[in-house]
N, C-alpha and C positions, 0 to 999 in steps of 0.2 A: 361362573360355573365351578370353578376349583374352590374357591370358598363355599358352594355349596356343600363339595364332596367332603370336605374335611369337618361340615359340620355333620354330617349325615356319615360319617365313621365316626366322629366322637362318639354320636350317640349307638352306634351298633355297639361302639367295643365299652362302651358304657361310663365316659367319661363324665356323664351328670348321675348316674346310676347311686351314690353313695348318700348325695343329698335326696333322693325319692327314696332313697330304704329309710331313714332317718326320720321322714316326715310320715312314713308310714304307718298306722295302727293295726298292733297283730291283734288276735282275739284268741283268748285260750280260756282257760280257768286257772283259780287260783284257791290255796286254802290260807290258813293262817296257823302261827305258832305262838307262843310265849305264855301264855294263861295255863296254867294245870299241867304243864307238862315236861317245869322243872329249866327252861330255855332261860327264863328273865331273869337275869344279872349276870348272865353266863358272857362269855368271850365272843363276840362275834366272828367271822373269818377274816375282817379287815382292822381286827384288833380293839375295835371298839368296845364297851360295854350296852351289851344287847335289852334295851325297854321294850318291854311286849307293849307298852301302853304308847310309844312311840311311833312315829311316821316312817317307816323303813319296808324294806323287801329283801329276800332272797330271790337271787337268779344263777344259774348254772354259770351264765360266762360273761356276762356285760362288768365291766371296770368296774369297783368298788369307788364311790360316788356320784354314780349316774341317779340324775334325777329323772323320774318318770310320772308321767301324768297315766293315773287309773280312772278308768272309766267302768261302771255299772250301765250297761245297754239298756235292762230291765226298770231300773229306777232314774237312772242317769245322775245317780252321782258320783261324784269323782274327788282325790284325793292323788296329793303328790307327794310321792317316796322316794327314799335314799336307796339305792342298791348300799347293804354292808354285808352282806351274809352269802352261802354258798346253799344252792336248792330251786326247789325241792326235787328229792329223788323219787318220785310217783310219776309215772310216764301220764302224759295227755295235762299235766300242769306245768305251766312255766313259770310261776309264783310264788312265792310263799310269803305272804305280807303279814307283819305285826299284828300282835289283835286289836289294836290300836287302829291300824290304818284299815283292817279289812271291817273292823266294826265302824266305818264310816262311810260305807258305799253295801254293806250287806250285813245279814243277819244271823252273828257267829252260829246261832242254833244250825243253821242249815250248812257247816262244816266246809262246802265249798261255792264256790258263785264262780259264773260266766263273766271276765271282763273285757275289755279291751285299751291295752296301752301301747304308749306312744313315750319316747324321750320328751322330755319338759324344756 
């Protein structure tokens, strides 16, 4: 009975709580940057130098080399990136992937796409 209780507060006060956000898939949208717009060779935020033709993302807060699995719902393809960059500042997008990475799950013409990611 008392081992039940303590497993039954672990999980109220959310002691496995970290590992189900992590396996988690959010779903937002995402645009891209580097092609035409003057980014590619530039400085990234983690110091790097920034390949628009490159496997990479921008995210507002995740650690600067978190790998993340992209996913395209609509075609289902997917592609794994490096967090190096800070962004993007457009509300309702939590992305900003390479033209590189976003031209391998969608179709730069169409400027933004629906994905869904997960840490890799």
């Amino acid at each position: 009975m008392l081992k039940s209780f303590f497993l039954s507060a672990s999980i109220v006060l959310g002691a496995f709580a970290p590992n189900a956000v992590e396996a988690a898939s959010v779903c937002s949208y995402a645009s891209f940057y580097g092609v035409g717009d003057g980014y590619h060779g530039l400085q990234a935020a983690d110091g790097s130098r920034f390949n628009a033709y490159g496997l990479t993302t921008a995210h507002r807060s995740l650690p600067f080399g978190t790998r993340l699995l992209v996913s395209n719902p609509i075609n289902g393809r997917t592609v794994v990136v490096t967090v190096t960059d800070r962004g993007p500042f457009i509300a309702g997008r939590d992305l900003d992937l390479s033209y590189g990475a976003f031209n391998r799950i969608a179709s730069p013409g169409q400027g933004v796409a629906k994905v869904c990611w997960s840490k890799a």
